[in-house]
N, C-alpha and C positions, 0 to 999 in steps of 0.2 A: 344813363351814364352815372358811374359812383360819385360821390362829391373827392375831389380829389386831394381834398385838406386829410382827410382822413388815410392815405396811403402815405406807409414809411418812406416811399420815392419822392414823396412830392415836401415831407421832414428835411430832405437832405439837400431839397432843389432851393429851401428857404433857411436852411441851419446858421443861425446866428453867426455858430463858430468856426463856420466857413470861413479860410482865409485864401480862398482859391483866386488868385487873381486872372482874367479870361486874357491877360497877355501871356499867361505861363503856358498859352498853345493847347492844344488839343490831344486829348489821348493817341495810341497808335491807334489802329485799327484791328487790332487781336489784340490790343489789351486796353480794355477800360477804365474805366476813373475809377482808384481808389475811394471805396467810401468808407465812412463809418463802419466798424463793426464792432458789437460787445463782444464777440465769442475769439479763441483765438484760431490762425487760421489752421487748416485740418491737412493741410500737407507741406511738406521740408523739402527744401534742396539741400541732396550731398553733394559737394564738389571732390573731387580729390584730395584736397587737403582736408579737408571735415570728416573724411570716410571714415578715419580709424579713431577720430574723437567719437562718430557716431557709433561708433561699435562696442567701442571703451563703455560707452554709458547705458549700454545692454548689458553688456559681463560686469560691470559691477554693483547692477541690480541683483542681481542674483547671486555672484559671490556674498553680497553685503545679506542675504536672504538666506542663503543654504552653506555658507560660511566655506567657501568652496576655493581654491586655488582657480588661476584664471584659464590653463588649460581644459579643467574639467568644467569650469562653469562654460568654454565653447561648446565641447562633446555635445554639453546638455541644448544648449541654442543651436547647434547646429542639426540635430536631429528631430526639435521642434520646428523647424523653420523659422528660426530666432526669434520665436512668438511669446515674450517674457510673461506676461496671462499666463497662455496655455502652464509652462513649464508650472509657474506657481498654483495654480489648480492640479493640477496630476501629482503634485505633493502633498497638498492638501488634501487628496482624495483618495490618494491611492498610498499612499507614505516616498518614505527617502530611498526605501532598499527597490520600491516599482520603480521607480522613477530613475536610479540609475541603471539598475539591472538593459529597464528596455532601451536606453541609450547608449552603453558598454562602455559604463564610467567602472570604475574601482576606486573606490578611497580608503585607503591607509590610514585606520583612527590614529597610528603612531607610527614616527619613520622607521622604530628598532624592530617594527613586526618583518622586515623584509629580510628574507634568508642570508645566515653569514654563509658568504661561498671560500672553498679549501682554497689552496695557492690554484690549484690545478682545476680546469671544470672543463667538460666535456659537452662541446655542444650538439646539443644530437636533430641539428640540422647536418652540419657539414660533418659529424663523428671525428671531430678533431680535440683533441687536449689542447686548451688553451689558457692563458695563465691568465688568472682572477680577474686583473686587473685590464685587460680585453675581454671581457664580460659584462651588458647594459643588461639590466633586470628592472621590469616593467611595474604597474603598480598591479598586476593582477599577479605578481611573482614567475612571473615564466623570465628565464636568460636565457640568454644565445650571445654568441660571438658575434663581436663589432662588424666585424669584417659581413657573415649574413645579415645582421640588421640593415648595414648600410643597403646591400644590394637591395633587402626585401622595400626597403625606403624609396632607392632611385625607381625600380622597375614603378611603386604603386603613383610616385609624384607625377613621372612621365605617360603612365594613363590616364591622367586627370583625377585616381583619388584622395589626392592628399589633404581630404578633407575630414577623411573618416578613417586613418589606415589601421588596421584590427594587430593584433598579438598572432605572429606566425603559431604558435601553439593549436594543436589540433581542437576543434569546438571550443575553442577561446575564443570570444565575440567585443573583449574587452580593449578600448583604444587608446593607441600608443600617447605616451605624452610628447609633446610639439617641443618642447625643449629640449629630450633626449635625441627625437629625428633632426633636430635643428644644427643639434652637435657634433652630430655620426657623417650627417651629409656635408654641412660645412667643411669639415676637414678633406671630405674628396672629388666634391666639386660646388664651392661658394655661388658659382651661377643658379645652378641648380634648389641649391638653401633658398636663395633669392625670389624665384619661381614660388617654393613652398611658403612662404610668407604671403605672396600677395595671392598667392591659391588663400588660405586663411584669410587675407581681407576682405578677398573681394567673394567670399564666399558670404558675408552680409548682407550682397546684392543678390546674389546668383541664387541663395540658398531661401531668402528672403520673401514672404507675399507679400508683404508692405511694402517692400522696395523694389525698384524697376530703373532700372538705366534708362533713361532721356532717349525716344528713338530717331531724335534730331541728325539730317545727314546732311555734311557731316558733322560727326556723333561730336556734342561740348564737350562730352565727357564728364557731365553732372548723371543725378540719379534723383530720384523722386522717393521723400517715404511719408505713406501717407497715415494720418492715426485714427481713421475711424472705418467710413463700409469703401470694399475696395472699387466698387462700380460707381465711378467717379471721374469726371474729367476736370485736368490740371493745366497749369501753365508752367513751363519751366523757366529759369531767368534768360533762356537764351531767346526766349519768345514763340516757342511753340507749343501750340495747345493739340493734346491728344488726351484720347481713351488709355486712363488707365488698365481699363481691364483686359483690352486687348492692340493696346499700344497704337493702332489706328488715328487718325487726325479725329478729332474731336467730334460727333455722328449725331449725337442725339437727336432727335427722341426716337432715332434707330436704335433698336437693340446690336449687339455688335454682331451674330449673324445675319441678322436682315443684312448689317454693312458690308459684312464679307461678302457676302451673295450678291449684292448689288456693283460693289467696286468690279467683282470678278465677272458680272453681266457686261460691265465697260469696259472691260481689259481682253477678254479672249475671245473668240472669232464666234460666239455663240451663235452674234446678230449678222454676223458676215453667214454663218452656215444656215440661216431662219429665209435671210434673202435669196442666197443659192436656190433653196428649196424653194422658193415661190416664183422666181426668176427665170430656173433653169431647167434644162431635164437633160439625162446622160445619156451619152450616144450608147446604142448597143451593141455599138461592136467593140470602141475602145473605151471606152465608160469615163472619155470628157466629159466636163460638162458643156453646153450648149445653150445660147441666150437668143431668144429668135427675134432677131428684130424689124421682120414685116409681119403683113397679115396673113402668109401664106402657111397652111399648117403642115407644108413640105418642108423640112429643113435639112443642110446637108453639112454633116461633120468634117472639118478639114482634114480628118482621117479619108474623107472619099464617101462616108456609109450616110445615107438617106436612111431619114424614118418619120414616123407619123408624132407630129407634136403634141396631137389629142390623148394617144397613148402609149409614145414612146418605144412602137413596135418596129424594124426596118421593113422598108417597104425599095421598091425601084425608085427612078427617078422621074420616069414619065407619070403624067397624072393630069386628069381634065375638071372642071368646075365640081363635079361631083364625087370624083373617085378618085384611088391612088392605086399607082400599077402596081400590083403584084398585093397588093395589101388592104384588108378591111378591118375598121375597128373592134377589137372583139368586144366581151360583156362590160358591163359599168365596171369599175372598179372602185367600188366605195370608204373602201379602207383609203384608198391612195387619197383619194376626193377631199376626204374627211383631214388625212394628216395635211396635206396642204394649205387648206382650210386654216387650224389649226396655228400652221405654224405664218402663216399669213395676219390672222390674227392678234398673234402673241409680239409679232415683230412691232405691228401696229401702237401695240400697248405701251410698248416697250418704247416705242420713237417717244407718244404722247408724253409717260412721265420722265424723259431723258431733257426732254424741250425745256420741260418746265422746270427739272431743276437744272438746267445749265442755264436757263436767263435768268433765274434768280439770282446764279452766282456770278451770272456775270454782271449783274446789278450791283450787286455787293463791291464788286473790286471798283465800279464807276463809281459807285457812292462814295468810295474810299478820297476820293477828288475834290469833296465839299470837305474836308477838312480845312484844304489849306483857301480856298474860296469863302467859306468861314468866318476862318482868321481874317483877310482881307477885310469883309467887312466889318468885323467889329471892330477892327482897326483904325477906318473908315469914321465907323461912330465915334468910337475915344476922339480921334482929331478934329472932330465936330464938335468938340463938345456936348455933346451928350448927355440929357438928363438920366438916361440908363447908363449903371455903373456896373450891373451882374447880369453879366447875359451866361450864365450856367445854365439858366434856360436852355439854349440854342445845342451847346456842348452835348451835355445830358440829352436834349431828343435827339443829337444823331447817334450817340453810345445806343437809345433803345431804337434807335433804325440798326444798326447793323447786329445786333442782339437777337432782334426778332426777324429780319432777311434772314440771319443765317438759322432760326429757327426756321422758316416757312420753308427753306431750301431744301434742307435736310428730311421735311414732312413728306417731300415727294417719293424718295426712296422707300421710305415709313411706308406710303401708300403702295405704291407698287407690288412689294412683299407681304402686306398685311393683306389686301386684296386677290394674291393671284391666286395660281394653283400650285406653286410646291411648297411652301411650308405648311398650311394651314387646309389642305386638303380633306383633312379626316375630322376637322375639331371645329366646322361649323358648317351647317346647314345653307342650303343656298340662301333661304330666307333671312337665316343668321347673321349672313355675309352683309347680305344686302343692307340687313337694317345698320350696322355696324358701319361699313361703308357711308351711308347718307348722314349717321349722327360725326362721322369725322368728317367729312369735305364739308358739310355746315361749318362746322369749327373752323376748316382749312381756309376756308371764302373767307368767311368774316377775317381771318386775321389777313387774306390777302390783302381785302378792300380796304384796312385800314390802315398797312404798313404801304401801301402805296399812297395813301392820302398822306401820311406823316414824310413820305420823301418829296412829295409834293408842296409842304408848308415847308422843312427846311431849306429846298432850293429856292425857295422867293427871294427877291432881292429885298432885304428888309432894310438894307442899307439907305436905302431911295428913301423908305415908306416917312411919311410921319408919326409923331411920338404916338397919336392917338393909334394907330394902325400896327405901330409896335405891338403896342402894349396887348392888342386885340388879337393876333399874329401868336406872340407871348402864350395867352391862354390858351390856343388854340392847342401849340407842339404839345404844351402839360398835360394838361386833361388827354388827349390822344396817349401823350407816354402811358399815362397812367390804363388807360384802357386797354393798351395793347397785353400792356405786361399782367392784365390780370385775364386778358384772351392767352395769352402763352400760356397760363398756368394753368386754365382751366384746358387747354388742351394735352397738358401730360397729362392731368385728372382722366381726364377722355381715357387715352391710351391705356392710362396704367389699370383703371378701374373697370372700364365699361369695353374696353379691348383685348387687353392681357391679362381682365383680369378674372376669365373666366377656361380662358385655355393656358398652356405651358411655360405659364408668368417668369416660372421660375431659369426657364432658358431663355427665357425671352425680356426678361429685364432690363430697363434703360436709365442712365444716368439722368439724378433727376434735374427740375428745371431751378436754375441759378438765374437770379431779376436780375443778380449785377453784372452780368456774365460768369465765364469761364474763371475759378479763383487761380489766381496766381501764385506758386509756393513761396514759402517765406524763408529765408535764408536761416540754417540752421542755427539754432541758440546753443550755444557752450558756456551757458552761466555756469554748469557744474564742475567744471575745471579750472571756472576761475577762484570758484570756492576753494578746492583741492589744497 
């Protein structure tokens, strides 16, 4: 065991500048103790009200960058996936005429460049004469009459693209400015403008890989933007923690298909169709199925039809110790044998790692119980007076009790997937498998045996104990935190290096492992407007 003076956890469990008083209660249970941290944190909450501050301070990076009106500086983030990088690298790299061209910006180095049109102009949409002043001319120089912009406006907002609507002009690819369609449609239906607005906002989110609406139900209607790699699980203020990368409840150290595959192993009748198959066999006449529940291998379909259970042939009804009338078994059928077999087996598997992660988790939600049994005792202690004043001790190992349950929980899925035969069928050797296999359940045991000893020292009554047995009690949870958490970590190492990281890493990559849990985002900053 490490000396456990030397772990940042065990820094935080004795931090001087700790003003944590252990009356201020106990964390939730999906969200942990705020600790220390130098770095700032790496993901925001957007609320509705924040949305279009947060937007605001995209587009004016780039206006302030590319000296750009605020229409065109969206064109350009909305065709990047408002990825403000990207946009200023492809400028850097490629110049200002690549860079707008492959976005279907147009800018006008001067307003007077834009054609004077006669009293009269001809729109050669609808071939009507229409007077000047019913005539919007775009920044790529193409007009037409109000009257077709409007419609070409409603029809594109009402199909959902009013995000990118192009210059009716033939091979014009250049896009409309938002304040002329804002104008056209307003005046012929203000709901609809309305609509086209918050298409624009909320095309932030939608258009957005850094951002992601909350998939909380029901939905808070917050959004998540995160600033660094996107395979990362968050917390939102409303308390729920998922996979950013695939919006899933929080999975690790599953990759998010193993999670797919496995959620969808629990959810659809896979294991109901694995049991049929080993269970049942179908009548041959109506092709029910049929569950024989004596010893006799005569069994009769409530359709009326008799057949043989050994192989599913019909036969008559009469039939003595040895024989069955009218019918005798024909050849082995080994195919059949084999798939039953097979799917016999696979159910099996499937119960084993389904067991273990459903008691783990349902460990997790019992654990959830000593919070306030906890509180009691320390409680307990203060009105004793008590030579202990900081029991952050106790707090802190049940935060890495339930840190590391719901890691071990989630390891069972891991395994299942990692082990069976449809992902990983072609990309290792049976021996492969095997050794692979024995260096993770080593990993898997040891963190069991330990995370069950650390729930075993926080349920003690320590409230009874005396000071000396405290204190002894005390060392025990730390040292154990401290060891679990550095068994966690060496088991993503496991996964990621000695597991994934020799086959299709790259689909198969996992959020990595976080000591303080799950980070929580942090309410978006608007210090740049208050500058403004």
């Amino acid at each position: 065991m490490g000396d456990y003076h030397s772990s940042d956890e065990e820094r935080y469990y004795y931090d001087d500048d700790d003003d944590r008083d252990a009356s201020d209660g106990l964390p939730d249970l999906e969200t942990e103790v705020s600790l220390p941290c130098t770095k700032s944190p790496s993901s925001e909450v957007i609320t509705k009200e924040s949305l279009l501050i947060a937007q605001r301070g995209d587009l004016r990076r780039i206006m302030d960058v590319l000296s750009l009106k605020e229409h065109h500086a969206r064109t350009l983030l909305i065709h990047y996936r408002w990825d403000v990088d990207k946009v200023i690298a492809v400028f850097v790299e490629k110049g200002k005429d690549k860079l707008y061209a492959a976005a279907g910006v147009t800018v006008l180095e001067h307003d007077n460049l834009s054609p004077e049109l006669s009293s009269t102009v001809l729109c050669l949409i609808c071939m009507e004469e229409v007077s000047a002043s019913d005539v919007t001319t775009m920044d790529c120089g193409h007009h037409f009459c109000n009257t077709c912009w409007t419609e070409h406006f409603i029809v594109k907002i009402n199909e959902g693209l009013s995000r990118r609507i192009r210059c009716m002009a033939h091979e014009c690819y250049a896009i409309c400015d938002e304040a002329k369609i804002r104008s056209l449609v307003s005046a012929r239906d203000p709901n609809l403008s309305e609509k086209f607005d918050r298409f624009l906002l909320e095309s932030y989110i939608e258009d957005n890989k850094q951002v992601k609406w909350c998939p909380s139900v029901p939905h808070c209607g917050n959004a998540i933007r995160i600033k660094y790699d996107e395979l990362c699980e968050v917390e939102c203020t409303c308390g729920l923690q998922f996979c950013f990368s695939c919006l899933s409840e929080a999975h690790s150290p599953c990759s998010c298909i193993m999670w797919e595959l496995w959620t969808k192993k629990c959810h659809d009748e896979s294991e109901t169709v694995n049991w049929m198959t080993v269970h049942t066999k179908p009548c041959p006449k109506c092709h029910k199925l049929v569950e024989k529940s004596g010893g006799c291998n005569l069994v009769c379909c409530i359709c009326g039809q008799a057949f043989c259970w050994l192989c599913g042939g019909p036969t008559g009804r009469e039939h003595t110790w040895t024989s069955i009338s009218g019918h005798s078994c024909g050849p082995y059928k080994e195919d059949q044998e084999k798939k039953t077999e097979r799917a016999q087996r696979d159910l099996l598997r499937y119960i084993h790692f389904h067991n273990l992660f459903k008691a783990h988790t349902d460990s997790f939600q019992r654990e959830a119980e000593l919070k306030e049994t906890i509180q009691q005792k320390i409680s307990i202690l203060e009105d004793n007076q008590s030579t202990f004043k900081d029991f952050s001790w106790v707090t802190n190992g049940l935060c890495r009790l339930f840190r590391s349950r719901r890691v071990l929980s989630y390891s069972y899925p891991f395994a299942y997937c990692m082990f069976g035969d449809d992902l990983f069928r072609h990309e290792m050797t049976k021996k492969e498998k095997e050794i692979k296999q024995n260096l993770f359940e080593e990993q898997q045991q040891q963190l069991h045996a330990n995370v069950e000893k650390l729930s075993l020292f926080i349920g003690e009554p320590f409230d009874k104990y005396p000071e000396n047995k405290v204190e002894e009690l005390r060392m025990k949870v730390i040292n154990l935190s401290v060891m679990i958490d550095g068994i966690c970590r060496k088991l993503y190492e496991c996964i990621e290096n000695d597991l994934l990281g020799s086959i299709q890493h790259a689909h198969h990559s996992i959020a990595p492992y976080m000591s303080m849990g799950v980070e929580k985002a942090s309410e978006l900053s608007i210090c740049w407007e208050n500058e403004a």
